[in-house]
Structure formats: C-alpha cells, structure tokens
Residue, then its C-alpha position, 0 to 999 in steps of 0.5 A: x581369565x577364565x580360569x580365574x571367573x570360575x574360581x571367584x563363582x566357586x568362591x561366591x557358591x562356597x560362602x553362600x552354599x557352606x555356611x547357610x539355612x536351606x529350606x527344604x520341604x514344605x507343608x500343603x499351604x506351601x508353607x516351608x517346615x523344615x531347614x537344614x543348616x549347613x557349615x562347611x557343606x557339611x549338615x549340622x542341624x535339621x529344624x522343622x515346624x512340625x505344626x505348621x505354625x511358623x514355630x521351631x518344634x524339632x532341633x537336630x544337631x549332628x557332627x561332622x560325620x553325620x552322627x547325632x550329637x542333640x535333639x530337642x523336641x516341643x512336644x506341646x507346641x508352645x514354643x519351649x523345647x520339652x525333651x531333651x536328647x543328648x547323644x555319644x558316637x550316634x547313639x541315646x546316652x541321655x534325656x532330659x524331659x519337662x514333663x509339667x511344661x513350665x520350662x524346667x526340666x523334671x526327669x533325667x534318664x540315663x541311658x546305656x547302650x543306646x537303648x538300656x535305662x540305667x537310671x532316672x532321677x526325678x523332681x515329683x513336686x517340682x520344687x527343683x529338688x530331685x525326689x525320686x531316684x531309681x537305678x537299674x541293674x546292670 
C-alpha cells in the first residue's frame, strides 16, 4: 500500500513537474521575468521580460541535450520579436534581423563556424525584395 502512494505521488509530481512553465527569477517589485518551461523534465525554453513590462523580450529554445536550437530577441520592446538566431549543435549558423521594426525581417546573415559571416543579404528599401548582397571569402 505504501508502495502504491508513492508511485500515484511520483506520477502526479512527474505530470506537473515534466510538462510545465516555472517562474524563476524576479524583478525589484517582485514581479516574475523569466520562466523556464520544461518537457519531460528536460529545459526546452527560457523566456524573460527583460523590461519588466509584463511582456515576453527573450525566447530561448534549446534541445534535449541542453544546446541552443533558436532565439528570439525584441530589442525594441514592442512586443515583436526584432532578431532572430537559428543554431546547428550549439553553435550561430543564422540571424535574421528587422532592422526597421515594422515586423518584417530585413537582413539575413550567414554564419560559419560559430562566429565567421559568410554572407548577408539585405532588403535596403524595405520593398520585400533583397538589394543588397555581400559574401565573404572563405
């Protein structure tokens, strides 16, 4: 009988622990601004109000060995994610950046080895039409 109320509490802890949104820190008004949310007891995201106006700023979505998979950042603070960060195996392979804040991404930068721009494409006037392209030697 015991046996069996430890396992039906280890099931109801697993359910709320493995699958959920954990607040962690908090700002100076108490306030919480920045959740981790959990599948499978494993981090998958990592959100923050960087501002403390109640608003999601910065997104980190990892994989299930801990690495970096995306992240998304409002640097403006207007609710819109502005930057855009794709990852391969932990390391920056990507950025996509609204530059102009109006919700549309206008530059793309292609990253090697982490940390090597290999090119960038860019859309100068805003028309959704890239102008701009610049590559970069190996």
């Amino acid at each position: 009988m015991k046996y069996l109320m430890v396992t039906v509490l280890f099931c109801m802890i697993s359910v709320f622990v493995f699958a959920n949104e954990y607040p962690l820190d908090t700002n100076k008004d108490g306030k919480y601004d920045k959740w981790y949310v959990y599948t499978a007891g494993v981090v998958e995201s990592e959100k923050s109000d960087e501002n403390y106006d109640g608003k999601i700023d910065h997104i980190t979505r990892f994989d299930a060995n801990g690495k970096e998979l995306t992240e998304e950042i409002d640097f403006n603070y207007d609710g819109e994610m502005d930057n855009l960060y794709e990852y391969s195996n932990g390391r920056l392979t990507f950025q996509k950046i609204d530059s102009n804040y109006d919700g549309k991404i206008d530059i793309w930068i292609y990253i090697r080895k982490g940390s090597q721009i290999e090119k960038y494409e860019q859309d100068t006037d805003f028309d959704g039409v890239i102008d701009k392209t610049r590559t970069f030697g190996l």
